[in-house]
C-alpha angles and dihedrals in degrees: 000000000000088000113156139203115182121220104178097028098254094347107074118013130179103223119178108224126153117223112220100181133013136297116348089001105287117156129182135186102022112248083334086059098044094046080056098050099051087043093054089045089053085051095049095046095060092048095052080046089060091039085055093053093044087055097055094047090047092049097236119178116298080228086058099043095049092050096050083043091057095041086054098050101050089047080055096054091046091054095048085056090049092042101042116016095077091054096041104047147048124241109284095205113124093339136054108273116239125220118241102358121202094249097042128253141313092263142018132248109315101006101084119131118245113252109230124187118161134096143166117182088186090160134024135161143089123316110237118265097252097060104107115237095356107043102132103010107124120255136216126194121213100008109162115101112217157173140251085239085056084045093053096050087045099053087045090049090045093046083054094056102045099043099027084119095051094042097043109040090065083066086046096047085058095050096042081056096064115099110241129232115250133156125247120228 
């Protein structure tokens, strides 16, 4: 656990965490919260899948297909690390884990911890003095340490943002095509 390698000297390091929760983190509900959470991944999952199909059938945009297919796969891979790991493995904590141990996993069925690995500390230092609340306190960009599962959702979401205009208009062509309903006096 926490184990680096670095790649780019202080630029891009490969640094082992496990996730327990969601972005950033952040857990809630104790085991309760996290069943729930990997429930409610596997749920959406089949539903993007179906939007994917949809898509497709629809002929969307290549560009938009592409984008709700990457969200989906990194969402996938997140939820193989919260479904399997904790079986799989042994605890990380203070030694190397072992794949299937003797005694199980750390965890049971849907309640494994995400493997992250990915960090880039572009920018430390200390904030300046005049910055309220925060003025000194030193300052790392960019701090969260993440997956290519997390890169793939960002870069579809990203995709999404940036050509929305140019994924979307082709659905509201077709609706704008449609004759509309009105009545003849």
């Amino acid at each position: 656990m926490n184990e680096e390698i670095h790649v780019l000297g202080e630029w891009f390091i490969i640094h082992f965490t496990e996730n327990p929760g969601m972005a950033f983190g952040i857990e809630f509900g104790g085991i309760y919260g996290k069943l729930l959470l990997t429930l409610f991944r596997i749920v959406a999952i089949f539903f993007m899948a179906r939007f994917i199909l949809n898509m497709i059938k629809d002929s969307a945009p290549n560009g938009a297909v592409i984008a709700v297919t990457l969200i989906l796969a990194g969402a996938l891979g997140n939820v193989i690390d919260s479904v399997f790991y904790g079986v799989i493995f042994s605890d990380s904590f203070h030694q190397v884990a072992t794949l299937f141990p003797e005694g199980g996993g750390y965890g049971t069925w849907l309640h494994g911890r995400v493997v992250d690995m990915l960090y880039f500390p572009i920018i430390k230092g200390y904030l300046p003095e005049w910055i309220p609340f925060y003025g000194g306190d030193y300052f790392v960009f960019f701090r969260p340490i993440f997956n290519i599962a997390d890169s793939a959702i960002t870069t579809g979401v990203f995709m999404i943002i940036l050509f929305h205009r140019k994924y979307f208009s082709q659905a509201f062509s077709k609706d704008e095509k449609k004759p509309s309903a009105s009545k003849s006096e």
